[in-house]
C-alpha positions as CSV (number, residue, x, y, z in Angstrom):
1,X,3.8,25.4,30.8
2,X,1.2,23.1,30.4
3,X,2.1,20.3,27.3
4,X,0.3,20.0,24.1
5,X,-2.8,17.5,23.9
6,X,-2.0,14.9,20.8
7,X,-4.5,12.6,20.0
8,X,-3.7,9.8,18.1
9,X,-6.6,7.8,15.6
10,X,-5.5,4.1,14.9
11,X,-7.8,1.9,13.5
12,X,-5.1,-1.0,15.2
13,X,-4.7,-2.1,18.8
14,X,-3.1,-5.4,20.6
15,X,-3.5,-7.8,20.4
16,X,-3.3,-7.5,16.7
17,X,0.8,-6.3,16.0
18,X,1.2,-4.5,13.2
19,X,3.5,-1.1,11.4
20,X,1.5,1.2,12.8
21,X,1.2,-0.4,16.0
22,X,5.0,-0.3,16.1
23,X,5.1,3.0,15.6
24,X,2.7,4.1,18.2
25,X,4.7,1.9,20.7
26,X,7.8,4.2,19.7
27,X,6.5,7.4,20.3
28,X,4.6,7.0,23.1
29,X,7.6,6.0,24.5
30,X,9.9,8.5,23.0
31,X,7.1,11.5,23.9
32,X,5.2,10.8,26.7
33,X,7.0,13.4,28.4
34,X,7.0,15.9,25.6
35,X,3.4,15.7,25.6
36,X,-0.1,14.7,26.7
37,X,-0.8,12.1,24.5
38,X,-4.2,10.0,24.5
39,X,-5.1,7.1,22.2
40,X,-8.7,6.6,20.6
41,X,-8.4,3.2,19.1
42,X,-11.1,-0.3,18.7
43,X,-11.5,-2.0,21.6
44,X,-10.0,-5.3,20.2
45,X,-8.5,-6.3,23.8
46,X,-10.0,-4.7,27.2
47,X,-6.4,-4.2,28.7
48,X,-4.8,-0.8,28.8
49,X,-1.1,-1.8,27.4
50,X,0.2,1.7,27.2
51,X,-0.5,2.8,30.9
52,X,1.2,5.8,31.0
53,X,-1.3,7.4,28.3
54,X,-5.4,7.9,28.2
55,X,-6.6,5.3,25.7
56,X,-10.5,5.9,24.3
57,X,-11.7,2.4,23.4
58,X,-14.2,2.1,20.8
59,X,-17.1,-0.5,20.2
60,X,-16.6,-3.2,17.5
61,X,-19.1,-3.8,15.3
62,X,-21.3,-6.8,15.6
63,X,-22.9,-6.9,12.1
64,X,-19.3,-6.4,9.9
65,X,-16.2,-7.2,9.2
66,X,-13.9,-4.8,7.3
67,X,-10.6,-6.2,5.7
68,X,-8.9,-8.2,8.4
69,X,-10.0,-6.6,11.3
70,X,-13.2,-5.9,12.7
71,X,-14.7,-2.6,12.1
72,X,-15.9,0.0,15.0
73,X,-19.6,0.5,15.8
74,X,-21.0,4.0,14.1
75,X,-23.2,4.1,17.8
76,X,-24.1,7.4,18.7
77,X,-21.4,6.0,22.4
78,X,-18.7,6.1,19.8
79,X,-19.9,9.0,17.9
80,X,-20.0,10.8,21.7
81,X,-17.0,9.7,22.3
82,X,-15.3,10.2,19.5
83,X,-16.5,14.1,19.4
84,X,-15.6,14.3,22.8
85,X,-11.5,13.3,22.5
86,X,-11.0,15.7,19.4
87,X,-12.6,18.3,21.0
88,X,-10.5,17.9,23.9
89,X,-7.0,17.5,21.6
90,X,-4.7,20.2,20.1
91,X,-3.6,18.3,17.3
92,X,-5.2,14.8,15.6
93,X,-2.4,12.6,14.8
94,X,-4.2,10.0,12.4
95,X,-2.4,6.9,11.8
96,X,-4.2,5.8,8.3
97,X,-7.7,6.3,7.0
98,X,-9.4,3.6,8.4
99,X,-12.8,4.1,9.6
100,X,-11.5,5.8,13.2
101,X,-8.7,7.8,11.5
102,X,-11.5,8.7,8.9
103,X,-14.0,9.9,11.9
104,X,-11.5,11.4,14.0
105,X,-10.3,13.7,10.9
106,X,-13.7,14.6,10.0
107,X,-14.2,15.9,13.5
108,X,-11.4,17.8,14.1
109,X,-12.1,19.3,10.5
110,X,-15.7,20.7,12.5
111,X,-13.6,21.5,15.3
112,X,-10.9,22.8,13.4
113,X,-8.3,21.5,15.1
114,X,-4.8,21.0,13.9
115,X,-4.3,17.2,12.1
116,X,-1.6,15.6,10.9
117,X,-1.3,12.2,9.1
118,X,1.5,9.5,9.2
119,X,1.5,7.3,5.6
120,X,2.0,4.0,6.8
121,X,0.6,2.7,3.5
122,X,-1.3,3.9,1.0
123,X,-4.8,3.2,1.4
124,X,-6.1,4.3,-2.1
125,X,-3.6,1.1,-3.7
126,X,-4.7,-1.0,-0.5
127,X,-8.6,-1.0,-1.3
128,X,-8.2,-1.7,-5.1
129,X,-5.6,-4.7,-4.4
130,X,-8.4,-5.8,-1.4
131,X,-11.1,-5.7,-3.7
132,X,-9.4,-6.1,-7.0
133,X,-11.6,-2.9,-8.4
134,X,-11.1,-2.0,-12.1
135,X,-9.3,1.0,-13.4
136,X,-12.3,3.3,-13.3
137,X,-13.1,2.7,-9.4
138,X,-9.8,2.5,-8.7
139,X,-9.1,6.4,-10.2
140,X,-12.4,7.3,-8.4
141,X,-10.6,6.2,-5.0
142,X,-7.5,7.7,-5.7
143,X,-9.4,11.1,-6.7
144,X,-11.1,10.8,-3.2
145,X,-7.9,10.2,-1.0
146,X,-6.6,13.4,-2.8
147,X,-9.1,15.3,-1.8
148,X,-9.3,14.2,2.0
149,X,-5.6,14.2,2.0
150,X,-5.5,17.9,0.4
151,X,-7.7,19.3,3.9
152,X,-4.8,17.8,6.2
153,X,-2.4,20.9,8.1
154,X,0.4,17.8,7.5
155,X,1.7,15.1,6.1
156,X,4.7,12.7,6.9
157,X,6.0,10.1,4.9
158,X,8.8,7.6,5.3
159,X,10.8,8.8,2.3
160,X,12.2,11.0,0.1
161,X,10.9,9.9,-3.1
162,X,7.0,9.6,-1.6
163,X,6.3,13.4,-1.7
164,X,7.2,13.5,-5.3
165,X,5.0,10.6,-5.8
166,X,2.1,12.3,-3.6
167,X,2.6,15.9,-5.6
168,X,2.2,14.0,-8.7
169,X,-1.0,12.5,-8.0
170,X,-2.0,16.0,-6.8
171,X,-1.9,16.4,-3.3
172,X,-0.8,19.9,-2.3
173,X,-0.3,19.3,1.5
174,X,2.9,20.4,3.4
175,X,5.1,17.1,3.5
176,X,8.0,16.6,6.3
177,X,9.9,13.4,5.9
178,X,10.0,11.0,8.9
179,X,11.7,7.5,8.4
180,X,10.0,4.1,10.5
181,X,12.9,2.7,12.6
182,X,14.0,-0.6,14.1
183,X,14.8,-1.7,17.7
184,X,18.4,-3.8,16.4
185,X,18.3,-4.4,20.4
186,X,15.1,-6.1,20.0
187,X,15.8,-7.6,16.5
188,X,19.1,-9.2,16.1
189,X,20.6,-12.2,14.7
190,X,20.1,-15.4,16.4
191,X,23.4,-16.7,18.3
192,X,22.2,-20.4,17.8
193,X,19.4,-20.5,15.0
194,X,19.2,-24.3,15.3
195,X,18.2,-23.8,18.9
196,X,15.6,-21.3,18.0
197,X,14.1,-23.4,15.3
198,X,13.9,-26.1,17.6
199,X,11.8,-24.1,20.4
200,X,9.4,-22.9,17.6
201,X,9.2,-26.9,16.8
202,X,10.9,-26.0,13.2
203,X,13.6,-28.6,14.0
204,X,16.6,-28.6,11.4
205,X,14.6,-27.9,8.3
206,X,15.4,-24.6,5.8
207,X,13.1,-22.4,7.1
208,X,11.4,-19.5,4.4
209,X,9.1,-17.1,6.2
210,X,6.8,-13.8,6.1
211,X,5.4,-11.8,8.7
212,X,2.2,-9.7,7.8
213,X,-1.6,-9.6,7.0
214,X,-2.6,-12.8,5.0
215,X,-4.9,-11.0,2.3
216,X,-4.6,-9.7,-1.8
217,X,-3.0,-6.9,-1.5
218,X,0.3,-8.4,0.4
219,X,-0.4,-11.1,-2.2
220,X,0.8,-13.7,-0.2
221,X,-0.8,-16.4,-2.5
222,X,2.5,-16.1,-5.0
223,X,4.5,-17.7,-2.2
224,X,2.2,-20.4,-1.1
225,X,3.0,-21.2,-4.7
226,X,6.6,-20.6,-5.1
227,X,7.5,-22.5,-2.3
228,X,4.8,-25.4,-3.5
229,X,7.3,-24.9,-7.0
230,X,9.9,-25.9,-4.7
231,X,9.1,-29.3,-3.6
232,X,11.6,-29.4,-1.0
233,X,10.8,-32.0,2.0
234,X,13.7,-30.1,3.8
235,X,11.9,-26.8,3.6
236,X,9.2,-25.0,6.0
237,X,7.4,-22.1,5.2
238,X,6.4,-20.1,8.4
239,X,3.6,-17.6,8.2
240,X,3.9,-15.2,11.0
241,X,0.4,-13.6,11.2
242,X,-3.5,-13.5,10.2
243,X,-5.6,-12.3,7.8
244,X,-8.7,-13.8,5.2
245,X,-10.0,-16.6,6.8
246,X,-10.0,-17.9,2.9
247,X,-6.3,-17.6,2.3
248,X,-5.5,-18.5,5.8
249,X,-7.5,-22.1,5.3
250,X,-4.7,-22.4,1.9
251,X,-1.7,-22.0,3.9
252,X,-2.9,-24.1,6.9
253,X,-3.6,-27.2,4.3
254,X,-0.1,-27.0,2.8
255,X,2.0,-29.5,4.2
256,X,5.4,-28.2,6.3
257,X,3.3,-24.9,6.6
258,X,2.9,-23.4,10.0
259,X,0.6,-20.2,10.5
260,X,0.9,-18.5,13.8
261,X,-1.5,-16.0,14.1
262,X,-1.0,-12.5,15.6
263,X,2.3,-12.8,18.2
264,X,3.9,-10.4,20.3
265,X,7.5,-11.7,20.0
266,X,7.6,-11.9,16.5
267,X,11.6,-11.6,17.0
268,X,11.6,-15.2,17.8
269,X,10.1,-15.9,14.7
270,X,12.6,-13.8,12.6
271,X,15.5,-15.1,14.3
272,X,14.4,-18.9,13.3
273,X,14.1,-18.0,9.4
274,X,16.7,-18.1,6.8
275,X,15.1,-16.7,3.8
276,X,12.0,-13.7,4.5
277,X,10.0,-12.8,1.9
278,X,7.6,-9.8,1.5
279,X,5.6,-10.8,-1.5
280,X,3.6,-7.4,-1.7
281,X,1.0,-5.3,-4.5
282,X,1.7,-2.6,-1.7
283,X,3.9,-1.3,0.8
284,X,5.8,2.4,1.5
285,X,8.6,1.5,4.0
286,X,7.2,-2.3,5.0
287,X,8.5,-2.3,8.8
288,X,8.6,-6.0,8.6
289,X,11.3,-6.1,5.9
290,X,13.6,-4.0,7.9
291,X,12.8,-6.1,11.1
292,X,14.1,-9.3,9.5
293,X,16.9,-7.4,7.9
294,X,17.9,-6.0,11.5
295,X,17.6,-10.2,12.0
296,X,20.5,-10.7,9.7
297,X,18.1,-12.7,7.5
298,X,18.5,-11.6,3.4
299,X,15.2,-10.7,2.1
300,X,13.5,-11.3,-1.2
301,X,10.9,-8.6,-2.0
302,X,8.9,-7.2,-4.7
303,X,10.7,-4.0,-5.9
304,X,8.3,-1.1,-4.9
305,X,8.1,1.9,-2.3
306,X,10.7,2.6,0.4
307,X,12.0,-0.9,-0.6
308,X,13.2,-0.3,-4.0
309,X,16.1,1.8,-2.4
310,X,16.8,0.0,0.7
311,X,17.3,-3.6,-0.7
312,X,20.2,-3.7,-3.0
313,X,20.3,-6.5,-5.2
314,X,23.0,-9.2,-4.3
315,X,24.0,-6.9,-1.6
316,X,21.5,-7.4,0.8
317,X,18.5,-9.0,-0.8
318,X,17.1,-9.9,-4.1
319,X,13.7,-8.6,-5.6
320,X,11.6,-10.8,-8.1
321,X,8.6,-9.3,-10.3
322,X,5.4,-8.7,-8.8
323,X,2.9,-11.6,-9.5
324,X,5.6,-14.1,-10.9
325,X,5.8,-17.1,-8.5
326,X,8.0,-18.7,-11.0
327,X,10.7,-16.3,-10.7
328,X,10.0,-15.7,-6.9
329,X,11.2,-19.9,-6.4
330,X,14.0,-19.2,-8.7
331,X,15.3,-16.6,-6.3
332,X,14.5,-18.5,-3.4
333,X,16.5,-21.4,-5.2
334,X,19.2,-19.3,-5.6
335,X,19.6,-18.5,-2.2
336,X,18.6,-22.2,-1.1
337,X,21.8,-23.4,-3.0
338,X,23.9,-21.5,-1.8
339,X,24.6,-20.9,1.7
340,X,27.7,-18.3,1.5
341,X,25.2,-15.7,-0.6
342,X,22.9,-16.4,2.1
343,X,24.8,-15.2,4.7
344,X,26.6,-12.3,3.2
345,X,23.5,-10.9,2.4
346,X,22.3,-11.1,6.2
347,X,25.2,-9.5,7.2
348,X,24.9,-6.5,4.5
349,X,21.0,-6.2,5.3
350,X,21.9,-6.1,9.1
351,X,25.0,-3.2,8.5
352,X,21.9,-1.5,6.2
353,X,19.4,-1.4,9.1
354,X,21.6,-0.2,12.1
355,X,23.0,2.4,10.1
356,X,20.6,3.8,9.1
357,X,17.0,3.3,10.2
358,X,16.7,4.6,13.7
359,X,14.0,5.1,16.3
360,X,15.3,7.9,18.0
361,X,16.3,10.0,15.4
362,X,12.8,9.4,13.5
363,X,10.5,10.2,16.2
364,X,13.1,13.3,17.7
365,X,12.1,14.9,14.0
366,X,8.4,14.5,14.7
367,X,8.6,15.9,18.1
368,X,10.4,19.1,16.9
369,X,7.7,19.1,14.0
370,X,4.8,18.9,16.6
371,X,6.3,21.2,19.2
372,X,6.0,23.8,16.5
């Protein structure tokens, strides 16, 4: 029996490392002998890293630049090429509705071909945190994500409490629910943190960190200025990732601030931090939370999508309000001065991850969804 084509549209590829990069990593893994599975992503790197699938690179552009990564040519190559892997698929898995998820839905709309998308985010609050668009813009965004989202065969989503959020705003879609999971081989506490901070050059100093796209919408600007609040010689805040080139330049002027860029063992990175913080306008699981809770580091978070039920205040994190960088130092304070709270809470939010946010039992529900 021959296995079913599945074509998945990222608008992500290495060596950028992202949540939906994550995830593809998973299930190729998890799949690739359920089914024939083929990649059509930018060509940001020239190497092949999944070998045992068919990757279709696509050109960058060499006149734009679209959020933080560079957007795909519209060349009539990619166009071809494009055209040519849907047609060839028996479902679309599309990853989010960047400009190759966009393309590759469109297609296998013409074709109609079976598609299914994943919410790793949601795009419609993404582009009015990006460009800070007003209310009217913002509705007409929303109203056009609805409509694209309502010509879908499927959606998953990482939670519960997202498909009544999703038929609220009007989207009609059959959801399944499909949590993102964690590796806690991968990402586990560090036996001897002092020894890790000392290979990333962190020596003994407190370390506060976040891992993620440097731009608005994680609005990573309200830490650069709670942890400036703090005025701590002892502290270092380590920014694990990229993003604006104007908000980067910020972070690399601040003193006992290091900015690493993309990395591919971003464990190393968790396992040197004691405090994480994910600062963001706009997130639906946020994969890099759980990660450094897997790390047994607490967390301090804004309190919205999948993370306003996984983080439990003074259980296993703490959550400030959105755009306060006042009260977002007085949390970090709070955890700062006192080292007990500190650790209980990396213990709970370690317990929370490995019971329940798993790979295997996440990407075994989306096989038995697309095997049917």
């Amino acid at each position: 029996m021959d296995k079913k084509k599945i074509l998945i549209a990222a608008d992500t590829y290495f060596p950028k490392v992202d949540g939906v990069l994550m995830f593809m990593k998973e299930f190729i893994k998890r799949s690739e002998n359920d089914f024939d599975i083929r990649l059509l992503v930018p060509k940001y790197s020239e190497k092949n890293v999944f070998k045992s699938v068919k990757t279709i690179f696509l050109d960058l552009s060499k006149y734009s630049k679209a959020f933080t990564y560079e957007p795909i040519s519209l060349s009539r190559d990619n166009r071809r090429k494009i055209k040519r892997a849907v047609k060839d698929a028996d479902i679309i898995f599309v990853q989010e509705l960047g400009p190759v998820g966009f393309l590759a839905f469109r297609q296998a709309r013409k074709l109609k071909k079976k598609t299914i998308f994943y919410f790793h985010n949601t795009p419609w609050d993404f582009l009015t945190k990006y460009y800070t668009l007003n209310d009217y813009l913002s509705r007409i965004v929303k109203r056009l994500f609805v409509k694209l989202y309502n010509k879908a065969d499927l959606l998953l989503v990482p939670y519960n409490d997202f498909k009544s959020e999703l038929h609220q705003m009007g989207i009609k879609t059959h959801m399944e629910v499909a949590r993102l999971g964690v590796d806690i081989e991968r990402f586990k506490p560090s036996e001897t943190k002092l020894r890790t901070k000392a290979r990333l050059k962190l020596n003994d100093k407190t370390v506060i960190g976040y891992v993620g796209r440097i731009s608005n919408e994680k609005n990573t600007l309200i830490l650069l200025d709670a942890f400036k609040k703090l005025n701590d010689p002892n502290l270092h805040l380590l920014i694990v990732g990229d993003g604006q080139k104007e908000l980067v330049k910020k972070f690399k002027e601040t003193k006992n601030c290091t900015v690493t860029g993309f990395v591919k063992d971003v464990e190393k990175y968790l396992q040197a931090m004691d405090i994480f913080v994910m600062p963001s306008l706009t997130e639906t699981t946020s994969l890099a939370t759980l990660e450094a809770m897997a790390s047994g580091v607490p967390v301090v978070c804004t309190k919205l999508g999948f993370m306003k039920h996984y983080v439990v205040k003074d259980y296993n994190g703490l959550f400030f309000p959105r755009n306060s960088s006042d009260m977002l130092a007085v949390q970090l304070k709070k955890l700062l001065e006192d080292q007990e709270l500190r650790e209980k809470l990396g213990r709970n939010a370690r317990k929370t991850v490995a019971y329940s946010f798993s790979w295997e039992r996440s990407i075994n529900k989306i096989k038995r969804i697309l095997e049917k």
